[in-house]
C-alpha positions in Angstrom: 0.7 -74.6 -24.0 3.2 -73.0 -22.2 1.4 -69.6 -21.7 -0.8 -71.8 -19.2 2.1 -72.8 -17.4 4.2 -69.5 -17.2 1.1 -67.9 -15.8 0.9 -71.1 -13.0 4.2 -70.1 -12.0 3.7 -67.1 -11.4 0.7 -66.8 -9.8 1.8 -69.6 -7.6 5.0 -66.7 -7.0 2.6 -64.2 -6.1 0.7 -65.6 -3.6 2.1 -65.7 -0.8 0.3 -66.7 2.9 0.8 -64.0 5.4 2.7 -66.8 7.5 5.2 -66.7 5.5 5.9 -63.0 4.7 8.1 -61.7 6.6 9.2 -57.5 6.4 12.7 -56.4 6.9 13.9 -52.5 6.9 16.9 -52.4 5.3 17.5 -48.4 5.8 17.1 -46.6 8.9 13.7 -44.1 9.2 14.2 -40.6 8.1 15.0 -38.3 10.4 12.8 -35.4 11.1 14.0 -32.1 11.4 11.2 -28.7 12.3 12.4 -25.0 11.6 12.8 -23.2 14.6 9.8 -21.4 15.1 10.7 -17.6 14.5 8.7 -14.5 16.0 9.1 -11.2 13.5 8.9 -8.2 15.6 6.9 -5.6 13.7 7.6 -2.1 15.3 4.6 0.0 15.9 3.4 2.4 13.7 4.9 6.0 14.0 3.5 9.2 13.0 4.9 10.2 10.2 6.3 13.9 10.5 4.8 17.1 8.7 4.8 17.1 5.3 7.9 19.0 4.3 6.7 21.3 2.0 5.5 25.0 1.6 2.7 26.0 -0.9 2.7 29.0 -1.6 -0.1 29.1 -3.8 -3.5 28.0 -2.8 -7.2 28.4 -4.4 -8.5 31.2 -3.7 -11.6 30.4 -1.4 -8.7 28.4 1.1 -7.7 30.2 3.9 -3.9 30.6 4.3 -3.4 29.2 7.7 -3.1 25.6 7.9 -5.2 23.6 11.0 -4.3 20.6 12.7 -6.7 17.3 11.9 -7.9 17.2 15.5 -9.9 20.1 14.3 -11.9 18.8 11.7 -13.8 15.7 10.7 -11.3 13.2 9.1 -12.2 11.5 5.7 -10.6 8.6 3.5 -7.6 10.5 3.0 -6.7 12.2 5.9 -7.6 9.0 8.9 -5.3 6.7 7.8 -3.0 5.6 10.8 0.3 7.1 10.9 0.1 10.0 8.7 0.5 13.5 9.1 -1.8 15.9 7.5 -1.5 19.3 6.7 -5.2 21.2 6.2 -6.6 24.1 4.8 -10.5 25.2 5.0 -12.3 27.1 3.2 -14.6 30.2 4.1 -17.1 28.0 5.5 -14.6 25.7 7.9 -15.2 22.7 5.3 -11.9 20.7 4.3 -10.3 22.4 1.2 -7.2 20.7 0.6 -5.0 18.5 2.4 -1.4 17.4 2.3 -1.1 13.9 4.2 2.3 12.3 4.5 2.9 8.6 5.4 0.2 7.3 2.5 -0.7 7.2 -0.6 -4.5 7.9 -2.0 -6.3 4.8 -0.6 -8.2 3.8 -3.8 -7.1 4.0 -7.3 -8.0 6.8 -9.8 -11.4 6.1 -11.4 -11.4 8.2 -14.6 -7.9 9.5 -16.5 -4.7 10.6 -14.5 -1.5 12.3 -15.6 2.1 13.0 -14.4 3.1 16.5 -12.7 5.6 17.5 -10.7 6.3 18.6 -7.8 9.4 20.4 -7.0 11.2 18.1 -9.5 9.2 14.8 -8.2 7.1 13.1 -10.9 3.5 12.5 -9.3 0.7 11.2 -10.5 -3.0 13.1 -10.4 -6.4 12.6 -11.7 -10.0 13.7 -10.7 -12.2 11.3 -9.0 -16.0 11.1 -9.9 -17.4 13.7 -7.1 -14.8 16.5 -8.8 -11.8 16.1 -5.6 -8.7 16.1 -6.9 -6.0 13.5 -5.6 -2.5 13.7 -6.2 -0.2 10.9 -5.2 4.2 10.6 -5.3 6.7 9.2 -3.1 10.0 10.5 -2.6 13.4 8.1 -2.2 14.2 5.9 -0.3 10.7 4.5 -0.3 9.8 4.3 2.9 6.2 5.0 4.6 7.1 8.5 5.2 8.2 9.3 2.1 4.5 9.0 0.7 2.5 11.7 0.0 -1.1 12.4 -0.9 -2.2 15.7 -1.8 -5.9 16.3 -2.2 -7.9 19.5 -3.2 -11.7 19.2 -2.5 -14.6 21.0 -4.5 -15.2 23.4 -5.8 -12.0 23.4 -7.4 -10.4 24.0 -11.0 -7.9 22.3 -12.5 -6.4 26.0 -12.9 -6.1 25.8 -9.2 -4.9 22.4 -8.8 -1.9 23.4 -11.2 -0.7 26.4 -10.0 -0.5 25.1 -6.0 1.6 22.2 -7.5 4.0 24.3 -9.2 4.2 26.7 -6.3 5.1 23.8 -3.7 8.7 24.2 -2.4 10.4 21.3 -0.9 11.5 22.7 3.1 13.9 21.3 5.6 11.9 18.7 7.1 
């Protein structure tokens, strides 16, 4: 019996005519604050400077006199914007190898890669699936320029690649 009557009361407390409500705010709105809006200057992209490096040892088919990009028809590895790229051709004018600084090799290594170094810099090389061979190391402090990408078209051996690695000698630069 007194179930019934508990539940009276208080659905007689509940209901409650819109008359008779009344709403008070008893704490003052939040204030809102917005960030200052902020604009990040990004400086524009520099060429990087010549690789500083000599090789003194390059396949055999490569001519010994390097040619500026503007002379030949640019590829994955040499096009990128800011870079500087050092290029050898072979007999027949076709890209050889190519030292680009300010990047490193645009895609990853399909197939198996392996340290080397190069004049007491740990890089990392591999061959990719047409037979080019692309090494990759950056130098300290880390910055853009301090990337390198070095990249010996076919035909090539792995002979070759190795001995133009160990024969590279860090210049002033």
């Amino acid at each position: 019996m007194r179930l019934p009557i508990v539940l009276c009361v208080l659905l007689a407390a509940c209901t409650v005519s819109p008359a008779d409500s009344t709403v008070s705010q008893t704490s003052a709105p939040a204030e809102t604050t917005s960030a200052p809006t902020t604009t990040e200057f990004v400086a524009p992209l520099t060429d990087c400077p010549r690789p500083p490096y000599q090789v003194a040892e390059l396949p055999g088919r490569v001519s010994a006199d390097a040619v500026e990009a503007t002379e030949v028809a640019e590829d994955s590895f040499t096009s990128m914007p800011g870079t500087h790229s050092t290029i050898w051709l072979d007999e027949d004018g076709k890209l050889a190898v190519a030292l680009i600084r300010g990047s490193l090799p645009p895609e990853e290594w399909p197939g198996d890669k392996g340290s080397v170094f190069i004049d007491g810099v740990e890089a990392v090389a591999g061959q990719y699936a047409d037979g080019t061979w692309v090494v990759g190391w950056f130098e300290t402090p880390g910055e853009r320029c301090d990337l390198y990408t070095m990249v010996f078209y076919q035909p090539v051996e792995p002979s070759e690649v190795q001995a133009a690695l160990a024969s590279m000698n860090r210049v002033a630069g």
